[in-house]
SETI-488233 format. One record per atom (N, C-alpha, C, O): x negated, y negated, z; residue in three letters; residue number from 1; atom name. Coordinates in steps of 0.02 Angstrom, whole numbers, padded with zeros to 5 digits, always signed. Example, Ala and Ser with C-alpha at 12.3 -4.5 7.8 and 13.67 -1.06 7.14 Angstrom:
2
[[-00660,+00284,+00390],"ALA",1,"N"]
[[-00615,+00225,+00390],"ALA",1,"CA"]
[[-00660,+00165,+00390],"ALA",1,"C"]
[[-00712,+00166,+00423],"ALA",1,"O"]
[[-00642,+00112,+00354],"SER",2,"N"]
[[-00684,+00053,+00357],"SER",2,"CA"]
[[-00645,-00002,+00394],"SER",2,"C"]
[[-00670,-00057,+00402],"SER",2,"O"]
REM end
This chain:
90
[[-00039,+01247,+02336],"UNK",1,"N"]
[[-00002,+01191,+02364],"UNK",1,"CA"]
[[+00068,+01215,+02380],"UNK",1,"C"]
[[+00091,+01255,+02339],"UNK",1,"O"]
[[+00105,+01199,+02430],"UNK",2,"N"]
[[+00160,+01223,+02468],"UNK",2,"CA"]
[[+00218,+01163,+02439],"UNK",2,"C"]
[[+00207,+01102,+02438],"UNK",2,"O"]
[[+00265,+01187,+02423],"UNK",3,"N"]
[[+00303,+01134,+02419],"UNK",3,"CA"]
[[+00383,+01166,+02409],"UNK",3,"C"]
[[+00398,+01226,+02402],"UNK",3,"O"]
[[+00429,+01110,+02411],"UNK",4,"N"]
[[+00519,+01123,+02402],"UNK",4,"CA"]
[[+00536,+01088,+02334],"UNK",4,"C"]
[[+00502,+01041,+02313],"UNK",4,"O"]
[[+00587,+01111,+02301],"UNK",5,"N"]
[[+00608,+01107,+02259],"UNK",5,"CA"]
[[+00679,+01067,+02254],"UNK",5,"C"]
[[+00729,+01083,+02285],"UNK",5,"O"]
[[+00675,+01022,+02219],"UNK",6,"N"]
[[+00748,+00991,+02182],"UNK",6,"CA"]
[[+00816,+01041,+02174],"UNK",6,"C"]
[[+00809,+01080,+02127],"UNK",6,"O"]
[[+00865,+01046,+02203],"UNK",7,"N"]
[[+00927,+01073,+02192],"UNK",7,"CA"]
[[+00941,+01046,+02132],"UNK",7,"C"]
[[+00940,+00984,+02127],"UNK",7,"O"]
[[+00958,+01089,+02069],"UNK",8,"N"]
[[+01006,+01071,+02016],"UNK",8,"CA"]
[[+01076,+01051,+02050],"UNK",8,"C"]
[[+01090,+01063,+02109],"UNK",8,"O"]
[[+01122,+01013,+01996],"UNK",9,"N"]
[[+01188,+01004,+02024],"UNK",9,"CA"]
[[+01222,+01067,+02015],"UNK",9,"C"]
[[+01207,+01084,+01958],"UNK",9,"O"]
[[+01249,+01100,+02034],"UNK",10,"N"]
[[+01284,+01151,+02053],"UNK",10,"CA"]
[[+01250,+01212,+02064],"UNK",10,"C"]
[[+01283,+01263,+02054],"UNK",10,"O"]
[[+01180,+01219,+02086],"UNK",11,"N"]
[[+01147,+01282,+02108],"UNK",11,"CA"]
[[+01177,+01292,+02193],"UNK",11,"C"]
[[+01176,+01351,+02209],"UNK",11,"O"]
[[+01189,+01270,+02218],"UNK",12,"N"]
[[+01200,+01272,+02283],"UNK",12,"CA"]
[[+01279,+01322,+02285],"UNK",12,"C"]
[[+01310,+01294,+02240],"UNK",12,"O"]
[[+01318,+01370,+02309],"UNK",13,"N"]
[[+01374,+01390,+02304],"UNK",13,"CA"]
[[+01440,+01359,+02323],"UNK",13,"C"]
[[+01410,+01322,+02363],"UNK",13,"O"]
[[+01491,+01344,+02329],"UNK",14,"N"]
[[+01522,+01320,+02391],"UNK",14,"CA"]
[[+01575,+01262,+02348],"UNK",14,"C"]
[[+01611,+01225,+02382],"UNK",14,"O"]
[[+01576,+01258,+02275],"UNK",15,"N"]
[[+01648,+01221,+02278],"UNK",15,"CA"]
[[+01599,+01139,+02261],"UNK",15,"C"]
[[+01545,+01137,+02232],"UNK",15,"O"]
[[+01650,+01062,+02298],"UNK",16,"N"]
[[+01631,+01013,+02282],"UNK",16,"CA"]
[[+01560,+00993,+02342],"UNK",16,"C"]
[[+01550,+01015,+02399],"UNK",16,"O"]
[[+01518,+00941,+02301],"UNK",17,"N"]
[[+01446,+00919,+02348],"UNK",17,"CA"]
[[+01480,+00889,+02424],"UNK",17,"C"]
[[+01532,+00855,+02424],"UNK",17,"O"]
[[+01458,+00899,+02460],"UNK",18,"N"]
[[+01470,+00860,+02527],"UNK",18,"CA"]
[[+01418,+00830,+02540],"UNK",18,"C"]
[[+01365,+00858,+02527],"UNK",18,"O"]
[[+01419,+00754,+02573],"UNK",19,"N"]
[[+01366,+00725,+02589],"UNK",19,"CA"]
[[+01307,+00765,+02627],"UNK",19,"C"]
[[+01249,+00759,+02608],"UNK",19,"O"]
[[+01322,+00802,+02677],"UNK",20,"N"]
[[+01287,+00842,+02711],"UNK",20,"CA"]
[[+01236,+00898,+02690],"UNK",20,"C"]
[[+01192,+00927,+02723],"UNK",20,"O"]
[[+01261,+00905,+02606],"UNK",21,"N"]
[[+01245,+00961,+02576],"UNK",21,"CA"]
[[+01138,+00951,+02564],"UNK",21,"C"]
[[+01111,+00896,+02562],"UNK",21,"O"]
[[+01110,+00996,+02559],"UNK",22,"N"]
[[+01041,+00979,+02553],"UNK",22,"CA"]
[[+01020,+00962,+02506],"UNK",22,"C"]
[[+01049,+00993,+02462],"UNK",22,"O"]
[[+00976,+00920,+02480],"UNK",23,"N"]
[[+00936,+00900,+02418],"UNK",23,"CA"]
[[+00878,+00958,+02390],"UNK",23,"C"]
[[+00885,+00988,+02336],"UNK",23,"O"]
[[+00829,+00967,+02430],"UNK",24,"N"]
[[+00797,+00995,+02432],"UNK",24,"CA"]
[[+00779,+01077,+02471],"UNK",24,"C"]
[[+00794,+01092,+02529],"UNK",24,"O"]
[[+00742,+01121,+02420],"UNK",25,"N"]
[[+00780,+01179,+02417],"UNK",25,"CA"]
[[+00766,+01207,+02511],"UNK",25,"C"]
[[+00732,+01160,+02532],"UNK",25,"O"]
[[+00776,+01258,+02573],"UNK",26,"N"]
[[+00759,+01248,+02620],"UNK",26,"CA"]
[[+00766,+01310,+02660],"UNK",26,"C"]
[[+00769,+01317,+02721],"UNK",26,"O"]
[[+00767,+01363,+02602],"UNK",27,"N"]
[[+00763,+01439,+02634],"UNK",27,"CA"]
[[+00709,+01450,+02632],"UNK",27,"C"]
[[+00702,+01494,+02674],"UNK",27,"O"]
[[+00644,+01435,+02601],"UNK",28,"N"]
[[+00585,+01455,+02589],"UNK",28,"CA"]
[[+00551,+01400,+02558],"UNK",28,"C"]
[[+00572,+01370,+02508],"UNK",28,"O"]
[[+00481,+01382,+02597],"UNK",29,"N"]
[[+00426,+01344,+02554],"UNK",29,"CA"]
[[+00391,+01394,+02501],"UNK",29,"C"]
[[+00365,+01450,+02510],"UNK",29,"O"]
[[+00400,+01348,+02436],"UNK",30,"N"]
[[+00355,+01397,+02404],"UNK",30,"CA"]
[[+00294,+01378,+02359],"UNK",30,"C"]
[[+00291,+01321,+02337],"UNK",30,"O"]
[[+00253,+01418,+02345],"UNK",31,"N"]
[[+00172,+01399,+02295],"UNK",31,"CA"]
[[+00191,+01366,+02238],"UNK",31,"C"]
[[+00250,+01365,+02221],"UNK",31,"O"]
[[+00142,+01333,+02202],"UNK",32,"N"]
[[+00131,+01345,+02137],"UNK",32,"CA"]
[[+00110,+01385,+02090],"UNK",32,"C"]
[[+00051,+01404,+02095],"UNK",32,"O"]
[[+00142,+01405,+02044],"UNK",33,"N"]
[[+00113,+01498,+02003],"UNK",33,"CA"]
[[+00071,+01454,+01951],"UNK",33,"C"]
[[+00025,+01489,+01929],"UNK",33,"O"]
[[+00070,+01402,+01929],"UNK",34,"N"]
[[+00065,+01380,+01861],"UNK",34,"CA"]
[[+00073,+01289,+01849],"UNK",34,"C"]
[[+00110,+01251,+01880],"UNK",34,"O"]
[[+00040,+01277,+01813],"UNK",35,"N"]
[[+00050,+01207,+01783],"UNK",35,"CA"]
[[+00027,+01212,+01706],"UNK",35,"C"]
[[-00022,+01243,+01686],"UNK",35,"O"]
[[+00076,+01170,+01662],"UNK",36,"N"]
[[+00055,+01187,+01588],"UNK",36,"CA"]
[[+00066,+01111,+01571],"UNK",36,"C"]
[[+00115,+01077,+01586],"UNK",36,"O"]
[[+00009,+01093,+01536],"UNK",37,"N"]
[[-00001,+01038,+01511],"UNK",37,"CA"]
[[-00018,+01034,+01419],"UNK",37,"C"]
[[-00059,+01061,+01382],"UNK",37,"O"]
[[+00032,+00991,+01412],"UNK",38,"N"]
[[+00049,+00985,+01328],"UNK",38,"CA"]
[[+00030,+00899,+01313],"UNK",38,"C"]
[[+00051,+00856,+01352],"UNK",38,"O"]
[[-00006,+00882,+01260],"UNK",39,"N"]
[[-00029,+00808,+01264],"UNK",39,"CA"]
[[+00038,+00758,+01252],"UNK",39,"C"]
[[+00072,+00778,+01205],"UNK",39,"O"]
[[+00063,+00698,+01286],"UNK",40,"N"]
[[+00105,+00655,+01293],"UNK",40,"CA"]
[[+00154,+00699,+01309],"UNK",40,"C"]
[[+00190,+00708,+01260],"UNK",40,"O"]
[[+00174,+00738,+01368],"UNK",41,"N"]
[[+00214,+00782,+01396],"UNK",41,"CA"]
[[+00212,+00778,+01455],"UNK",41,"C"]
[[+00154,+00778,+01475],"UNK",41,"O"]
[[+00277,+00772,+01525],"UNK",42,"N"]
[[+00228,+00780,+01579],"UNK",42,"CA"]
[[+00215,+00848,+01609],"UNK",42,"C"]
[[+00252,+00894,+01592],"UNK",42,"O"]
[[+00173,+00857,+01647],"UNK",43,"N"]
[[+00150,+00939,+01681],"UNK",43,"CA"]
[[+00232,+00959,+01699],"UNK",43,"C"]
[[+00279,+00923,+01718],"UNK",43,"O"]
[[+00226,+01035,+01684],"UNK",44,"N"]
[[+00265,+01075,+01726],"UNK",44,"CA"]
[[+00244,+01129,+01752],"UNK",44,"C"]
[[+00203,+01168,+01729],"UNK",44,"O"]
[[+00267,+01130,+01791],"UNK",45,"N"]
[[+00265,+01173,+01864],"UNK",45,"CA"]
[[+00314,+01250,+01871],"UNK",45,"C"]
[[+00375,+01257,+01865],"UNK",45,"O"]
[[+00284,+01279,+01878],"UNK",46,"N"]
[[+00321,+01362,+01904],"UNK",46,"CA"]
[[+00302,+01386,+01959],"UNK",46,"C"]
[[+00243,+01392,+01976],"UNK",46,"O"]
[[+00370,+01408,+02004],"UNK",47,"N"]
[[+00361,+01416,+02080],"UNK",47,"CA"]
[[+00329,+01497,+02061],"UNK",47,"C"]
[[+00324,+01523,+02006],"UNK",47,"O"]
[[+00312,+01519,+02122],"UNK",48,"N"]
[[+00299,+01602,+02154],"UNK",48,"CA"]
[[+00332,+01618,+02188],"UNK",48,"C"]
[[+00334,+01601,+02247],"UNK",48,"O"]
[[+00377,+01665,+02154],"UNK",49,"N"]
[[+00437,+01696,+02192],"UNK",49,"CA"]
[[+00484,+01630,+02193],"UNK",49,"C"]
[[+00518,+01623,+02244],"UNK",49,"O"]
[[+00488,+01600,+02161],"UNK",50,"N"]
[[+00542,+01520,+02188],"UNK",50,"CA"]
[[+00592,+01559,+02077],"UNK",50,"C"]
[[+00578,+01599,+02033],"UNK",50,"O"]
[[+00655,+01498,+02097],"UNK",51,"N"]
[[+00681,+01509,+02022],"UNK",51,"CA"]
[[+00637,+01519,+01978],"UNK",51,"C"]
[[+00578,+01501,+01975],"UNK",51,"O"]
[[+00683,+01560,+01932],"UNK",52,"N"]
[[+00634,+01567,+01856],"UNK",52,"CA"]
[[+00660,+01520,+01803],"UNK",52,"C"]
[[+00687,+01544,+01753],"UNK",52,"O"]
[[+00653,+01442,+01814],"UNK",53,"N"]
[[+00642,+01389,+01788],"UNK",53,"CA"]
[[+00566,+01357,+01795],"UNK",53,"C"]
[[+00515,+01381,+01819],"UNK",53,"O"]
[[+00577,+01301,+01768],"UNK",54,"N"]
[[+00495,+01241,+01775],"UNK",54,"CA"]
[[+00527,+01177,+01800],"UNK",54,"C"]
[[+00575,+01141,+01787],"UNK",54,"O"]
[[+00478,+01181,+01837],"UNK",55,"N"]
[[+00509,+01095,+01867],"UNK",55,"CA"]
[[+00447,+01038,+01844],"UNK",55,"C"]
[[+00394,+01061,+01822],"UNK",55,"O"]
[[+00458,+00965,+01850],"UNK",56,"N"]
[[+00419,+00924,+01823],"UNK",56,"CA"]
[[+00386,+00876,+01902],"UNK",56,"C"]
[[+00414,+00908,+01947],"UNK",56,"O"]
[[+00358,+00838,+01926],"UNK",57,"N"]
[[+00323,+00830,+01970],"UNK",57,"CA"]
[[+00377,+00793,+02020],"UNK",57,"C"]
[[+00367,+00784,+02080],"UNK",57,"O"]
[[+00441,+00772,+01982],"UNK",58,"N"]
[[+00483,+00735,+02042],"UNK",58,"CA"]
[[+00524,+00781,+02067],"UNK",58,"C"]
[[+00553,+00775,+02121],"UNK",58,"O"]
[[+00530,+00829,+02030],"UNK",59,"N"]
[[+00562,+00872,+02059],"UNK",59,"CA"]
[[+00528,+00932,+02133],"UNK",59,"C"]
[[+00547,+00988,+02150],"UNK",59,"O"]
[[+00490,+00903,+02153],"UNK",60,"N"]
[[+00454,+00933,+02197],"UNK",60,"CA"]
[[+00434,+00910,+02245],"UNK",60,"C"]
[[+00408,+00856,+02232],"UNK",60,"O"]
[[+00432,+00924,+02304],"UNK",61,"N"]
[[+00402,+00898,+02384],"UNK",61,"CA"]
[[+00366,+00937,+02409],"UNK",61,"C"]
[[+00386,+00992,+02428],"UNK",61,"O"]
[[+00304,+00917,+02416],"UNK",62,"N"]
[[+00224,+00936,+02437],"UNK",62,"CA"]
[[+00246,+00914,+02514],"UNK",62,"C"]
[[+00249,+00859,+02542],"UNK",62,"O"]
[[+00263,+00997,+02539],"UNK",63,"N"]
[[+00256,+00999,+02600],"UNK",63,"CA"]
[[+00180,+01032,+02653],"UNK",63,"C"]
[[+00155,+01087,+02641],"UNK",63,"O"]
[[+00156,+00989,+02703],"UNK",64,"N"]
[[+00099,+00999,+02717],"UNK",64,"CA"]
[[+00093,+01056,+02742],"UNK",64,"C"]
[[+00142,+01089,+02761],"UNK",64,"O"]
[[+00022,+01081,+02747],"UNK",65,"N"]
[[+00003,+01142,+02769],"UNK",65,"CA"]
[[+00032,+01141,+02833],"UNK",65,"C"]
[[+00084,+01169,+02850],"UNK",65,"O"]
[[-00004,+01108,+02868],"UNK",66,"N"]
[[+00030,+01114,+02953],"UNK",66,"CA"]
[[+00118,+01123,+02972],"UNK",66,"C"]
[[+00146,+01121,+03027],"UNK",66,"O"]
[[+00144,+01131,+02913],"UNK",67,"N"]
[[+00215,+01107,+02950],"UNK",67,"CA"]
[[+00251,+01190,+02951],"UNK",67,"C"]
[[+00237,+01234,+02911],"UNK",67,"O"]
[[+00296,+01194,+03003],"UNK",68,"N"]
[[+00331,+01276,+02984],"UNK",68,"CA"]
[[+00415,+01243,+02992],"UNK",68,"C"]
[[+00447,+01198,+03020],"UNK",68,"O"]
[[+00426,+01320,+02933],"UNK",69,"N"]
[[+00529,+01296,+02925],"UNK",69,"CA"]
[[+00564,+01287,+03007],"UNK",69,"C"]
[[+00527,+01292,+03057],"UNK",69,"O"]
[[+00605,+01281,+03010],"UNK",70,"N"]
[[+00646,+01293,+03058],"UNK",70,"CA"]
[[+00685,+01354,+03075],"UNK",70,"C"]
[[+00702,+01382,+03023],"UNK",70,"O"]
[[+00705,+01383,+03126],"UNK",71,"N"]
[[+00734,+01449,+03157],"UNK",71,"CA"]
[[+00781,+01454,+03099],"UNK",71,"C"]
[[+00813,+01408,+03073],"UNK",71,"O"]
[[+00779,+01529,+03081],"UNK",72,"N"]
[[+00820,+01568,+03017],"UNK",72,"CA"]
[[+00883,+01531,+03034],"UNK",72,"C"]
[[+00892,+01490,+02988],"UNK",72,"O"]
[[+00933,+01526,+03080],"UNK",73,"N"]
[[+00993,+01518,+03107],"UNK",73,"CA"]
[[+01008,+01439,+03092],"UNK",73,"C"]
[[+01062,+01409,+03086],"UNK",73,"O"]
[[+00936,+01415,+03088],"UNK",74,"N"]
[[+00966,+01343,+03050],"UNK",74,"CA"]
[[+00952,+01300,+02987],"UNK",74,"C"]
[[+00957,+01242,+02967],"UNK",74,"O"]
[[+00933,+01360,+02967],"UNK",75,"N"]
[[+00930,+01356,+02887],"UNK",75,"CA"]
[[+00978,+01386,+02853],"UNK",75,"C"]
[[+00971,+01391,+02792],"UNK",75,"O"]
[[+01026,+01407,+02878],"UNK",76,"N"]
[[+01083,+01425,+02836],"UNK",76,"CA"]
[[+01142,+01368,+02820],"UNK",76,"C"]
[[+01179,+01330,+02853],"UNK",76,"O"]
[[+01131,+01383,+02763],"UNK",77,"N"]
[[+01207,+01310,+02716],"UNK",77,"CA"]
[[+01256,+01301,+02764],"UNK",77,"C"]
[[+01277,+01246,+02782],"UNK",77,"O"]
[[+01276,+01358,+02783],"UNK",78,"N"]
[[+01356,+01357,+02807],"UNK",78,"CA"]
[[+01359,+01374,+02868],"UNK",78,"C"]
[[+01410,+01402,+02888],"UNK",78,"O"]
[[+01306,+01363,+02911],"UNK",79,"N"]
[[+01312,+01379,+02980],"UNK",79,"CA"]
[[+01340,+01333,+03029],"UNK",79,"C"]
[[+01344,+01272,+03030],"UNK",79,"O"]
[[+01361,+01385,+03077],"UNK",80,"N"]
[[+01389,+01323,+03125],"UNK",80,"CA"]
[[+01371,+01336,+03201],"UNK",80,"C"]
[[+01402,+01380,+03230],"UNK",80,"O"]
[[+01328,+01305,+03229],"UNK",81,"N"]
[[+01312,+01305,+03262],"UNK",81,"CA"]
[[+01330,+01316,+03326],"UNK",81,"C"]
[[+01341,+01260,+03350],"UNK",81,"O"]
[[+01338,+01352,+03362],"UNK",82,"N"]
[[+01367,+01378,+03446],"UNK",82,"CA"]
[[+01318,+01327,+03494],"UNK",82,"C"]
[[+01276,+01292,+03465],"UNK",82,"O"]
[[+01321,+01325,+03542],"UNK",83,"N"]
[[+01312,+01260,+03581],"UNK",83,"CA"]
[[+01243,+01283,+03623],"UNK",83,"C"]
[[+01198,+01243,+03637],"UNK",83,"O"]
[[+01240,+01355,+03643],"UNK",84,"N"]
[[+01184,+01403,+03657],"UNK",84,"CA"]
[[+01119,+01393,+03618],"UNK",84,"C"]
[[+01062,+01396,+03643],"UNK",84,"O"]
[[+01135,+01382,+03551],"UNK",85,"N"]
[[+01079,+01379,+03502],"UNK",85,"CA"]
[[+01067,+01293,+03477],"UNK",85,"C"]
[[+01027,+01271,+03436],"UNK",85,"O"]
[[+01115,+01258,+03518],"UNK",86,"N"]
[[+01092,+01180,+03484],"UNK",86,"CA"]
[[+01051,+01143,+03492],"UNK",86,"C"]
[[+01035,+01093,+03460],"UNK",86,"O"]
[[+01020,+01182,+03562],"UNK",87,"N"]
[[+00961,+01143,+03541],"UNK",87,"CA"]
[[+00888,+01149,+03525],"UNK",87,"C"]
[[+00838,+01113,+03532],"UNK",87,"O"]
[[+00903,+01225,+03492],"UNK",88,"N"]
[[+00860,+01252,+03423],"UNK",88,"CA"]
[[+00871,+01214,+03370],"UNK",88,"C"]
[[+00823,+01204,+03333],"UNK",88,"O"]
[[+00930,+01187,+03352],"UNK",89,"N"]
[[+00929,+01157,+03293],"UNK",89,"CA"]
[[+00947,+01087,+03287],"UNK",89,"C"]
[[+01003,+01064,+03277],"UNK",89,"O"]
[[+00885,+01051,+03296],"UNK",90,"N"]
[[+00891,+00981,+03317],"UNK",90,"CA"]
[[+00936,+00942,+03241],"UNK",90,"C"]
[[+00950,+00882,+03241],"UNK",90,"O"]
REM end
């Protein structure tokens, strides 16, 4: 299953949050390595190749097979867009 991940509060680099800033993680979709289930616990989850933390099921967005990221150039945090490329990056 393909999915994005929950930003902790201050994993992102850059000083104070800006509204603009992303929720969800958006350099890479990534697998599930793992789910571990403990009784009255909820499942957690470990990415492949994603942080070496566990996330719990809200912390995650099941992105569909069919869908692909957007051009490298607009997946970057701090980019700024030249007017040539804007409308690559809707």
């Amino acid at each position: 299953m393909n999915v994005r991940y929950l930003y902790q509060p201050g994993e992102l680099e850059g000083g104070a949050k800006r509204a603009t800033d992303p929720f969800w993680s958006f350099k890479m979709i990534y697998t599930l390595e793992s789910a571990v289930t403990k009784p009255d616990e909820p499942v957690v989850y470990s990415l492949r190749d994603g942080p070496k933390r566990s996330f719990v099921r809200e912390e995650l967005l099941v992105v569909p097979s069919n869908k692909q990221l957007p051009p490298a150039q607009c997946r970057s945090p701090d980019r700024t867009i030249p007017s040539r490329l804007s409308a690559a990056c809707p």
